[in-house]
N, C-alpha and C positions, 0 to 999 in steps of 0.2 A: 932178360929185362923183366922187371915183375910187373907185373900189371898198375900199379900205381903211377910209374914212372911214365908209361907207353900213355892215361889219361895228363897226367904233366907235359908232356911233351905234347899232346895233342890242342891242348888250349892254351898252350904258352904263345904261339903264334897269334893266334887272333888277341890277346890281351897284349902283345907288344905291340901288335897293330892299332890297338884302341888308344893308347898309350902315346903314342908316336901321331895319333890327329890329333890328340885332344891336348897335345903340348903344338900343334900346328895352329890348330884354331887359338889356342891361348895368345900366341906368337901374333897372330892376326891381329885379333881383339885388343892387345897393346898395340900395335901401330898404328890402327884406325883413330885408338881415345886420344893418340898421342898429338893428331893432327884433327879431330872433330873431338873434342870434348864435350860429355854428358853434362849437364846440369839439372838438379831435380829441384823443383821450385814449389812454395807455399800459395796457392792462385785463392784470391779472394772475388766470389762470384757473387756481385753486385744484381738484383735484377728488382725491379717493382710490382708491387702488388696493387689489388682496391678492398678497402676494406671499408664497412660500415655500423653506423648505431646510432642509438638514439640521443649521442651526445658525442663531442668532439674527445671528451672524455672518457667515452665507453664505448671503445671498437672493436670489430672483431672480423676474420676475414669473409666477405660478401657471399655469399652462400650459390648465389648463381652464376661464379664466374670460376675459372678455374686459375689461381697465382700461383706464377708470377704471369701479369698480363704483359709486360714487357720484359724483354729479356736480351740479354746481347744478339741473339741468334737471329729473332726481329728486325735489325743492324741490316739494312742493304745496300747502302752508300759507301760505306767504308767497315773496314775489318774492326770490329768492336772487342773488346776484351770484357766490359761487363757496362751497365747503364745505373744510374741512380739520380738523387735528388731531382723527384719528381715537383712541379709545381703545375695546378690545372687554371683553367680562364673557359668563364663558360661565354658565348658572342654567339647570336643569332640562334641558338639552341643547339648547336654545334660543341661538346667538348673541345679543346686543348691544352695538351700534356705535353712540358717542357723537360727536357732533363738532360744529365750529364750524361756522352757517349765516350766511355773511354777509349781512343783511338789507337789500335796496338800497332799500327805503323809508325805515328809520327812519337808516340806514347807520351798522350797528352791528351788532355777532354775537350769535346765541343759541344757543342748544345744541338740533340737531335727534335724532332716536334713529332707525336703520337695525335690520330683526331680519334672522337667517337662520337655515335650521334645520341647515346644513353649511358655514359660512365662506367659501362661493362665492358665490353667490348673495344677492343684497341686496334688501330690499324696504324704502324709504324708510315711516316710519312721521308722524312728527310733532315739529315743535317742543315741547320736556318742560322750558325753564327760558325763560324771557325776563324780565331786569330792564328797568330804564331806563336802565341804564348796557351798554358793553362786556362779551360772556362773550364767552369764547374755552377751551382746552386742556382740556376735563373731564376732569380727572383721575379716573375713576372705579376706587372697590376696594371689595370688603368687610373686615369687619371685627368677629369676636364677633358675627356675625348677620346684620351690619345692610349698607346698600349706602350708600358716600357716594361725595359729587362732592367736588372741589376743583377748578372752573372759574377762570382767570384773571378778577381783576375788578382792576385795576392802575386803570382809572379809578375804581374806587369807592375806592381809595387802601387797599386793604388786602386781605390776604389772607382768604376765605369759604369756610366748610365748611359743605356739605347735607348733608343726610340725605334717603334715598329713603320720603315717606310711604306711596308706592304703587309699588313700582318696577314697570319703567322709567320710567312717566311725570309721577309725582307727586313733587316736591322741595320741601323746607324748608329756609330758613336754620336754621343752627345755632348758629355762632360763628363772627366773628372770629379768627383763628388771630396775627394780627399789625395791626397797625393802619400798617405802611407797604404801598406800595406794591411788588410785586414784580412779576416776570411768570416764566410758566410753572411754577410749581411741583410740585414732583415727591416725593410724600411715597413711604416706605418701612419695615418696622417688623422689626429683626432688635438680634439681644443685649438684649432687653427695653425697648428703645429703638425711639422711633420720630424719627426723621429726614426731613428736608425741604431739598432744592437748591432755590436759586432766582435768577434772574436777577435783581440788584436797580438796573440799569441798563439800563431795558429800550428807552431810545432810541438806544444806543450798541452795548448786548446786549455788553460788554465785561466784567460783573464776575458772580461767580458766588460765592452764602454758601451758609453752610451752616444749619441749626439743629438742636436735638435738643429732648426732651423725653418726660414719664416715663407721657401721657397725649395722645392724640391733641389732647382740646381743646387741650391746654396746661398748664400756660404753657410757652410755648418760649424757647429760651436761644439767645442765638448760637452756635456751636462758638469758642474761641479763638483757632483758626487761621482765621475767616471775617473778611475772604473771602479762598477760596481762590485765585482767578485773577481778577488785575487787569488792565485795559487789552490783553484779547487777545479780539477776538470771535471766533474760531475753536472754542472749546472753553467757550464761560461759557454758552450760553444752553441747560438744558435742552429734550430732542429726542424725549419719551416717558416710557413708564414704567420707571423702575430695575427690572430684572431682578434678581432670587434663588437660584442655584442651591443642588447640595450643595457645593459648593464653589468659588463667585464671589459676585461682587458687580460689573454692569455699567451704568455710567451712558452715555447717551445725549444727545450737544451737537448743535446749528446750528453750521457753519459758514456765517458770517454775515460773514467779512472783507472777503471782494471785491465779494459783492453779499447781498442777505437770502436765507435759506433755500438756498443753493445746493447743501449737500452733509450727512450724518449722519454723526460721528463718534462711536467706542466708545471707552469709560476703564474698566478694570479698576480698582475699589477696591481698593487690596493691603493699606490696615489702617483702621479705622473706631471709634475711642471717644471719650468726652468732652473727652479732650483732646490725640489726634493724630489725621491725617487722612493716607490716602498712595494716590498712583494712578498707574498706569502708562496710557500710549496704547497701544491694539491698532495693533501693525504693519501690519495690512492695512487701513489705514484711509484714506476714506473707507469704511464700507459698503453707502450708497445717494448718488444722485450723480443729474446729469439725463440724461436718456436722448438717443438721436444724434437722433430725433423723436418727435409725439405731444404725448399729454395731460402731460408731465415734463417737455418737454427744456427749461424751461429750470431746473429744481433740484429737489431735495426736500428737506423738512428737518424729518419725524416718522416715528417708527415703535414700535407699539406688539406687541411679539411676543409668542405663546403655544405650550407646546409640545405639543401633542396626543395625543403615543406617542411615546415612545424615539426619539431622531434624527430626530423629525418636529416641522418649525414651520410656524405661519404668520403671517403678521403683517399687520397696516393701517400703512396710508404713505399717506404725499400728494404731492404734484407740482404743478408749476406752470407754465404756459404764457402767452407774452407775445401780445396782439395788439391793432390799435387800432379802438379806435370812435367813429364821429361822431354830435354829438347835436348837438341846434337848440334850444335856450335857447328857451322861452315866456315 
């Protein structure tokens, strides 16, 4: 036997045996996926930041905090998948931060409540609304005293207003405000009027009404001219709370064209009554946008600003980030 042969014969052993597991483990690995199936999923991580400046118009992330200040992980009540649409109320000099907790058990949002005692700083507190249906965007404000929510409930097919029995954590239905369906609604109350945008195309997020009316319950009226913008998702889906000055009026959209939530656009209300409507777009727009990395880069698309002293803001925003996970089906 020549020597070539006597090395052939000597590793043919060990390579049938390599051969003969790794068609074993194959054999395995089919049976397992046949009965737990892999799935590999696109996870969109939703978290909030704070960010500030010298105008509601010109922000930037706050230099002494470290964002995202909230973040699902924050989540101690219940299994969170990601948190957003923050909204803040400042009472007794006490921050509070409302926002949506995506709940990956029931896989559905409820509204969790964040405090601070200086706008930096965040201490996750607790879930303060859970229906059986989707909340999302708590719109929170006061009002003649009292603290209300207006959360998106689009799957309960209608627009809902709380009242706080206990605020922060204690809420009551109140009323129906509409009996369709809308999403993000964004109420406001100037010229004895109180007013409400609302996304009423919230699959497409292309059409944006208006309403008024002479009592927050209601009854509310469409404006005439609603809706205002058809067939452009860029500028219809409310992106926060309408801002107030002594002399503005600024609304806040999703740019939603190219992908969801990618960028915050500002509209200057330049007239507002029962029966005309007129707005300009701020030149410098985007005003938030996704960041080059991080907890944002890939979009943001809320922001809720407050002005704290003369030429001093600060605001809550959200962000989102792309990444994939695998799960094994039981």
């Amino acid at each position: 036997m020549c020597p070539a042969e006597k090395r052939f014969r000597r590793v043919r052993l060990p390579i049938l045996f390599f051969a003969l597991v790794l068609v074993a483990v194959s054999v395995l690995v089919v049976f397992f996926l046949t009965r737990h199936p892999i799935s590999i999923n696109k996870e969109f991580d939703w978290a909030i930041g704070i960010y500030e400046g010298d105008s509601p118009l010109r922000l930037s992330p706050m230099k002494t905090v470290i964002n995202p200040v909230i973040k699902s992980s924050d989540v101690t009540d219940v299994k969170a998948e990601s948190v957003a649409d923050p909204f803040m109320l400042n009472s007794g000099g006490v921050w509070y931060m409302f926002f949506e907790v995506m709940n990956s058990l029931s896989h559905q949002g409820d509204i969790g409540c964040a405090t601070s005692q200086d706008g930096r700083h965040w201490n996750y507190q607790r879930i303060v609304l859970d229906e059986s249906f989707h909340l999302s965007y708590p719109y929170v404000f006061q009002s003649e005293g009292q603290f209300y929510m207006i959360p998106e409930s689009n799957e309960r097919g209608a627009v809902r207003l709380y009242r706080a029995k206990s605020f922060p954590y204690a809420w009551e239905f109140v009323a129906n405000l509409t009996s369709s369906a809308y999403a993000d609604c964004s109420v406001f109350f100037t010229d004895d009027t109180w007013w409400m945008f609302v996304c009423s195309k919230p699959a497409t997020r292309d059409e944006l009404r208006l309403f008024f009316a002479d009592k927050l319950t209601g009854p509310w009226t469409e404006h005439p001219a609603s809706p205002l913008i058809q067939g452009n998702a860029t500028k219809t889906r409310p992106a926060g709370r309408v801002l107030l000055t002594e002399d503005t009026i600024l609304r806040f959209s999703q740019d939603d064209q190219r992908t969801y939530g990618r960028e915050v656009l500002a509209f200057f209300i330049t007239e507002i009554s029962r029966t005309n409507f007129g707005e300009k777009e701020f030149e410098g727009n985007p005003i938030l946008g996704p960041g080059s990395k991080g907890w944002n880069r890939q979009g943001m698309h809320h922001i809720d600003a407050h002005e704290i002293s003369p030429g001093k803001w600060i605001a809550a925003v959200d962000g989102y980030r792309k990444h994939l996970t695998v799960r094994i089906e039981h």
